[in-house]
N, C-alpha and C positions, 0 to 999 in steps of 0.2 A: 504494500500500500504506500503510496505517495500523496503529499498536499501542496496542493498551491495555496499559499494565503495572497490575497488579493484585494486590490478594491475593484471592486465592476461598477461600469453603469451602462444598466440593461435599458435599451429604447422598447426592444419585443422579446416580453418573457419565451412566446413559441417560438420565436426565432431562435432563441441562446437554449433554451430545449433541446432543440431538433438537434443545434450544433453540437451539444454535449455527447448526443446520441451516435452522431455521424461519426466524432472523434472515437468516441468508442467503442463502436463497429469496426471503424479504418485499422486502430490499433489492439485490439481484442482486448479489451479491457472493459471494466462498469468507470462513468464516471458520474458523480454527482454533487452537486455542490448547496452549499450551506450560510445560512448567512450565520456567521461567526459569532455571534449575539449569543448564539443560542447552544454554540459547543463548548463545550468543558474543556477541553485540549486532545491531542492528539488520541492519548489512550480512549477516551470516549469512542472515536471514529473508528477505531481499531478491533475494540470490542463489540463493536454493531457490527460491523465486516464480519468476526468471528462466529455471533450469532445468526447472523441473516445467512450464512453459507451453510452452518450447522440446519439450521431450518430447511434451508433449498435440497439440501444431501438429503436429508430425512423424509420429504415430502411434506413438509409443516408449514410450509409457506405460507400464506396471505395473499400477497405480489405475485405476480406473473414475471415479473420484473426483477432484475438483481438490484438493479439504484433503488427502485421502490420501497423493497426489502430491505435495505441497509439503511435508507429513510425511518422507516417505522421504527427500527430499534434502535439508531439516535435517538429518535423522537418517546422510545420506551409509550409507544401506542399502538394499539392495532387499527387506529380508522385514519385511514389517507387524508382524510383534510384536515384534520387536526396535526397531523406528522409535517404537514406541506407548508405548518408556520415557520418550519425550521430553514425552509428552503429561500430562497433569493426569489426577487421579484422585480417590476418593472422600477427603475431608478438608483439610485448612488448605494451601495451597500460596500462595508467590511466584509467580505467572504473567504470560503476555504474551500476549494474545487478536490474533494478526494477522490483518488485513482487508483481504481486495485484490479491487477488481474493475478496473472498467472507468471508470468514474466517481466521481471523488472525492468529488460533492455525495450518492453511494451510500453511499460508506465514511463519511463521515460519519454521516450520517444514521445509518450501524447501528451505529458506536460510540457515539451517544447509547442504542439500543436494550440494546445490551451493559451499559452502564453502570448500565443500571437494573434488571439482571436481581437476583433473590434473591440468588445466589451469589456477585455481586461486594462484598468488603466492605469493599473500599475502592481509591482509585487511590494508587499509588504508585510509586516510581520502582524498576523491579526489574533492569533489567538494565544498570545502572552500577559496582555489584561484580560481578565473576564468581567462580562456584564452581572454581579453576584445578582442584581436584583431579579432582569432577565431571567437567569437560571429559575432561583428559584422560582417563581412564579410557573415559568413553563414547565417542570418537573414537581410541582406542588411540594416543596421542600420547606417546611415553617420554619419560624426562627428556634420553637420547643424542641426541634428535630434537630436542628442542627447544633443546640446549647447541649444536649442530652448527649453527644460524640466528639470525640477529638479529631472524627477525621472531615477530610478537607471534602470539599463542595463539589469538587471532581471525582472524587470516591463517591459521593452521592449522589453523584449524578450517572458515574457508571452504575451503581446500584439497581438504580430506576431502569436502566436499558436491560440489566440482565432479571429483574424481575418481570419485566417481560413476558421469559418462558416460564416463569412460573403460573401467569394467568389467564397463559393459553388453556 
C-alpha cells in the first residue's frame, strides 16, 4: 500500500472518479482516496486494506468493489453513504489518495500517474495533524471514552474499523 497526501481541487467529482478508476485498471491496482479530515494516519488505511481483503477472500463483502470495500472499513460502517463522508468531493480538500495492489513496482508507477492528474495541486504532508474533533465525531468517540484509556485517538479509531467484523 502507498499514499499520496495531497491537496486536490476537484471541479467534477465523476470526472476525478472515473480517473481514479482508469488509473487503477491501467496499473492493477485499487485506488481511493480520502479527505484526510477524516483518517487517523496511515495505520488506519492499512488496516481497512487488511480487512476489506480479509472480507473479499472470504466472501463477506458488502462492495462489489475493492475501493468500496476498503471505504467502508475506514469508515468502520456498512452503509455507503454514510462511509462516502470520508471521501473527497467537489472543491479544495486536504486528501490522501491510497494505492494498494499487489505489486509495488504497480503502486508506484500509478502514484506517479496520480500525481500528475489536473486535480492534484500539490503534494503535501496531510495526515500528521489530525482533525481530533472531526474524528471523533465521525467514529462517535466521546470524551468519557477517551478519558477512560490511555491510548491514542488513532488506536481508537483503528478500533472502530476492526469492530467492524465484529457487527457483521
Amino acid at each position: 500500500m502507498e499514499l499520496l497526501e495531497c491537496v486536490l481541487e476537484i471541479d467534477d467529482i465523476d470526472v476525478f472518479v472515473a480517473q481514479l478508476g482508469e488509473i487503477g485498471e491501467r496499473h492493477d491496482v485499487t485506488v481511493q482516496a480520502f479527505d484526510s479530515r477524516y483518517v487517523a494516519g496511515p495505520n488506519h488505511l492499512e488496516r481497512a486494506v487488511s480487512l476489506a481483503d480479509r472480507a473479499i477472500a472470504r466472501g463477506e463483502n458488502v462492495a462489489r468493489d475493492r475501493a468500496v470495500e476498503i471505504l467502508l472499513y475506514a469508515a468502520g460502517r456498512r452503509q455507503i453513504d454514510r462511509a462516502l463522508e470520508m471521501g473527497v468531493d467537489k472543491g479544495r480538500h486536504r486528501a490522501v489518495i491510497l494505492v494498494a495492489g499487489e505489486d509495488s513496482d504497480d503502486e508506484t508507477a500509478a502514484l506517479e500517474t496520480l500525481v500528475e492528474l489536473d486535480a492534484v495541486v500539490r503534494t503535501e504532508p496531510t495526515l500528521e495533524s489530525r482533525d481530533e474533533a472531526t474524528l471523533c465525531s465521525f467514529f462517535e468517540i466521546t470524551d468519557a471514552e477517551r478519558e477512560a484509556t490511555d491510548a491514542s485517538l488513532a488506536a481508537l479509531v483503528r478500533e472502530r474499523v476492526a469492530l467492524l467484523e465484529v457487527e457483521k
